[in-house]
N, C-alpha and C positions, 0 to 999 in steps of 0.2 A: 619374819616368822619362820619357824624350821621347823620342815616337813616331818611328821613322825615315820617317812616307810625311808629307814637310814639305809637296809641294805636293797641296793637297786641294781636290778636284775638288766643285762644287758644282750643275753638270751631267754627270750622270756619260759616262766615256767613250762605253760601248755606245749612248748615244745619240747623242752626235755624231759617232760610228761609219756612222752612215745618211746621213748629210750629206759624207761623206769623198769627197775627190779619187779619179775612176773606179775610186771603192770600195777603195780600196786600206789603208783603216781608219789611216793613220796621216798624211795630210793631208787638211786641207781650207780653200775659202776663208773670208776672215773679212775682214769693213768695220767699222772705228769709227768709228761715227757721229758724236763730236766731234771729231777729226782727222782726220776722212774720210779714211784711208788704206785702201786697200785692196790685199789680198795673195790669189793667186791659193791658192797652195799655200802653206800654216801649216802646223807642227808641231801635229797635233790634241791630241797629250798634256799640251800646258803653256795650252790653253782652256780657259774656264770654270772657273777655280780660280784661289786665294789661297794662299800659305805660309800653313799652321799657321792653316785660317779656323776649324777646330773644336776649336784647342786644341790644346797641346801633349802630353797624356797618350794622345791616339788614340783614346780611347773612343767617341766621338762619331763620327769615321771610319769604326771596324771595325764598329759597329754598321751603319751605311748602307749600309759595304761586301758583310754578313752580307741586307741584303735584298734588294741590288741582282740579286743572279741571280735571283733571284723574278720582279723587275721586267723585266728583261732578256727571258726568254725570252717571258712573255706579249706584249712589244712583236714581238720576233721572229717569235712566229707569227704576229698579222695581218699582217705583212710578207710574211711567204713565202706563206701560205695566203688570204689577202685576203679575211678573214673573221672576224667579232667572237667573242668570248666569250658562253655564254648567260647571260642576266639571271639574278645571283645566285651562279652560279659562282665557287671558288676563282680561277678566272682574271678574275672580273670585279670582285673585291676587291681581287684583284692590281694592276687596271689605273687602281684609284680610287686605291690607294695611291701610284702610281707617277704620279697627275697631281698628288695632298696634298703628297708629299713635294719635286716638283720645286717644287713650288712658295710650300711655306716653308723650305725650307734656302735659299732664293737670298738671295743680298747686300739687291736691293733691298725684300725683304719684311725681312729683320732690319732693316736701315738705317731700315726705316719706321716700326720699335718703337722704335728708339732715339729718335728724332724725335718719338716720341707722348710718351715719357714727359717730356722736354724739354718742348715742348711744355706739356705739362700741369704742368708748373713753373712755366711763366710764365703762363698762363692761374689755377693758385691764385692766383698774387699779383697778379692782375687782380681777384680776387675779395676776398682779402683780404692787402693787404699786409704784413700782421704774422707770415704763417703762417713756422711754422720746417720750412722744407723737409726739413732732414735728419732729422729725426723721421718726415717724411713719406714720401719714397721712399729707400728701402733705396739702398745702394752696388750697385752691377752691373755685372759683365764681359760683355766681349763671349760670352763662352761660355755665359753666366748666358743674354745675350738670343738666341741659337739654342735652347735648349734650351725657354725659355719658346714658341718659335714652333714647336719641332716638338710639343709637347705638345696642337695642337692638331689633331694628324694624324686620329687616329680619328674627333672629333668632326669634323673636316671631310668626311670619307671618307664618314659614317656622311649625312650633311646629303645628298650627292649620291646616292644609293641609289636614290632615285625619276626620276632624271633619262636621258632615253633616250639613245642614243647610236650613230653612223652614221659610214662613209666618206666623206672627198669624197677622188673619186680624178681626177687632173690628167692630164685629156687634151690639154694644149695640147704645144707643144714648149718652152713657159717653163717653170722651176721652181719649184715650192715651195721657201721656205729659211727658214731657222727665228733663232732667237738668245741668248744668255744668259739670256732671260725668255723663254721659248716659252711657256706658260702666259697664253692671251688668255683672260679674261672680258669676256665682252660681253654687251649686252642691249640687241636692234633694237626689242624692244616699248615699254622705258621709253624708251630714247631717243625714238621719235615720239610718244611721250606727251607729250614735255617734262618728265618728272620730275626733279623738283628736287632730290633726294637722292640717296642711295648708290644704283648701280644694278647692282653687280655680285657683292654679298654670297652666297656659297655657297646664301644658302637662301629667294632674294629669286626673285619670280615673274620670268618670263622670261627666266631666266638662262641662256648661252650659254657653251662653252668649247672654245676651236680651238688643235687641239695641232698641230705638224706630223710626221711620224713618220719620214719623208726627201721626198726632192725629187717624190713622187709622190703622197701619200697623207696626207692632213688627219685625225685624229679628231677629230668634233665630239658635244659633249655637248651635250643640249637640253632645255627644258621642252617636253614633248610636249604639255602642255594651253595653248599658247600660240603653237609654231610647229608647221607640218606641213613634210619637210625630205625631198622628194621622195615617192613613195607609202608606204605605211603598211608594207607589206612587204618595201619595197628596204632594206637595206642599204649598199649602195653608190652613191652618188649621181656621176654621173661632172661634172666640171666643162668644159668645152668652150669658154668664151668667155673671152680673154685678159685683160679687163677684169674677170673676176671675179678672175683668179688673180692679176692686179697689187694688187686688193682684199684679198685674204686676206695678202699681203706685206706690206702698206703695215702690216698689226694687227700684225706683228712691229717695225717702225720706231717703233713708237707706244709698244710696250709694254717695249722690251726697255731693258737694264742702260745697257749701252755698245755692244755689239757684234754686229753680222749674219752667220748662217753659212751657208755656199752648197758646192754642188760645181762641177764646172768647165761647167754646164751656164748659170749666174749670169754675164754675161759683164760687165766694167765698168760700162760702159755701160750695162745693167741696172741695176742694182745703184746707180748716182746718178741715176737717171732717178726710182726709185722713194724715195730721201732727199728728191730735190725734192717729188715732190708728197707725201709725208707731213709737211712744214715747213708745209702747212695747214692741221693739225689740234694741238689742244693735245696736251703726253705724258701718258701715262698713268704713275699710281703716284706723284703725288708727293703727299705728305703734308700734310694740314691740319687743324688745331681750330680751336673756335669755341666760346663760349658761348652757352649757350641756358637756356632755363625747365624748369625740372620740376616740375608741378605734384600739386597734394593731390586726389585726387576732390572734388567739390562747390565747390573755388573758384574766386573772380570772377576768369576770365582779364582781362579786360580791364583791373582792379585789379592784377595778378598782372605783369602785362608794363612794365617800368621797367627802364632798363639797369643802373641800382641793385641790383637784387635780382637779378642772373643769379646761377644757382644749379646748370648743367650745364655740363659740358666735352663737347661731339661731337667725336670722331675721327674720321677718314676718309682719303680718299687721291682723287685725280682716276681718274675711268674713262676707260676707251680708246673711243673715241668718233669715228669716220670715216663718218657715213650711210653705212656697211655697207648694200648691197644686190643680195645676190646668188640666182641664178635658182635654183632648185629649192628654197631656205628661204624662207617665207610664213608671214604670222600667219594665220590661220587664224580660222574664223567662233568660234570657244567663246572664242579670244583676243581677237577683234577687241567681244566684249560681255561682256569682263570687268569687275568693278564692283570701285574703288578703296576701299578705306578710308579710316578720316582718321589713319593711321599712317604713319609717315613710314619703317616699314620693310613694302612688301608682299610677307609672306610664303607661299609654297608652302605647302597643304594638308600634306606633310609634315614641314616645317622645325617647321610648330607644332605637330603631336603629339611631334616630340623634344622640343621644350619643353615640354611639358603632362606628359610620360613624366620629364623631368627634374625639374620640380620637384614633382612625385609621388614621387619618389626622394628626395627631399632631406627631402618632409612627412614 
């Protein structure tokens, strides 16, 4: 049987309900960034969504449908009350849930599974061109690979549990505007590190996440043992300087699908002033493998390393990446003498006791 709700929303409304034309919940504007057209007032109900992107049986819909009021009202009250949830709270599982799921039900997080397994097709037969593929990766629909990427909802939810979390509320007369990817991971620590790996993995030290919530109000999650993001007991951090909040914009041009959304506070003119200078930075999210080594305990790297013998496939994706620098977030003195590994994933104190708790689970 096939679902009658064909176009399905992959940001759900009640969020770009915050962004709506002088709040009127049923326009608002919208720029695509490769046709650079821009529309004051859009029809908000046919954004962010594909016909039939979860399937024609609806299952997958009504389920999202069935969480989305959960999600809904916890966003609604820091809106009206400007004020977080306490650490640990049903509403603050609410509010992890509701960054997890915006952020793998989106097009370019599925697109980017599709691409890995591809990817990792031709990468086998870089390895060994004899392999018989179809033995090796099963057949998959698109609905197979949503399903595979929300299945990792809990354990991503469960990864950010340790990570604290704050307002930044926009004092200028410019807005905040958000987009088909609002979900920015970032990390100012690795980046002035120059780390040369993944820097944005749910459970990798100094990791960074700036949601925008409407045209006024940022939530920003953070590693607290790495930045300090105004004083220890503010909550709300107010942003006051134009050039931070052209900053925090520029992460959505960086990071998002195709498209930027705005209220009518976003004037044109804004709105490509801020495409120009994000065309100086790479995009975030697109997808890469590579082969590499994986080695036995006790053997001769040096022996070990011949492009002959590569024996791993890394997956990954580019991070969003703009020398972010904005005033009241600092690393901080326990950050600024933290001591690297020689792992090429450094992880949060917590990330690794879920793993150590996992595979205690599994022994």
């Amino acid at each position: 049987m096939i679902t009658e709700k064909k176009n399905q929303h992959y940001l759900p409304k009640f969020y770009l309900k915050n962004f709506s034309f002088q709040d009127n919940k049923k326009q608002l504007g919208v720029f695509n960034i490769f046709n650079q057209i821009y529309i004051q007032k859009a029809k908000l109900k046919t954004q962010a969504s594909k016909n039939f992107f979860y399937g024609y049986d609806g299952q997958i819909e009504d389920g999202l449908a069935n969480i989305e009021g959960h999600l809904a009202k916890v966003i609604a009250d820091i809106i009206r009350d400007n004020t977080l949830p306490s650490r640990y709270s049903k509403a603050h599982y609410n509010l992890l849930l509701f960054v997890t799921l915006t952020d793998l039900r989106n097009p370019v997080k599925i697109e980017n599974i599709k691409k890995m397994v591809e990817q990792a097709k031709d990468k086998v037969l870089e390895i060994d061109p004899n392999t018989d593929l179809e033995k090796l990766f099963p057949n998959i629909n698109h609905e197979d690979y949503i399903k595979m990427s929300l299945a990792s909802t809990l354990p991503t939810s469960n990864n950010m549990l340790d990570l604290d979390y704050k307002i930044l509320t926009n004092k200028t007369d410019i807005p905040f505007i958000t987009s088909d990817y609002p979900i920015v991971k970032y990390n100012q620590f690795l980046e002035k590190n120059n780390w040369q790996h993944g820097k944005t993995g749910y459970g990798l030290v100094g990791l960074q996440i700036f949601i925008p919530l409407n045209s006024e109000d940022i939530l920003l999650f953070f590693d607290s043992n790495i930045y300090k993001v105004g004083n220890r007991k503010q909550k709300i951090i107010n942003i006051t300087d134009k050039s931070d909040i052209d900053q925090l914009n520029i992460l959505q041009f960086v990071n998002c699908f195709k498209t930027i959304f705005f209220n009518e506070n976003a004037s044109e003119q804004y709105i490509r002033s801020l495409l120009k200078k994000s065309k100086n930075f790479n995009r975030a999210n697109i997808s890469r493998a590579e082969l590499s080594y994986l080695f036995e305990q006790g053997e001769d790297v040096n022996k070990t390393i011949t492009p002959e013998q590569r024996n791993l496939i890394v997956f990954g994706s580019t991070d969003c990446e703009v020398k972010l620098n904005i005033k009241g977030i600092k690393i901080h003195s326990k950050g600024k003498s933290y001591k690297f590994t020689n792992s090429v994933a450094q992880l949060r104190p917590h990330a690794e006791q879920l793993i150590k708790l996992e595979e205690s689970s599994d022994g």
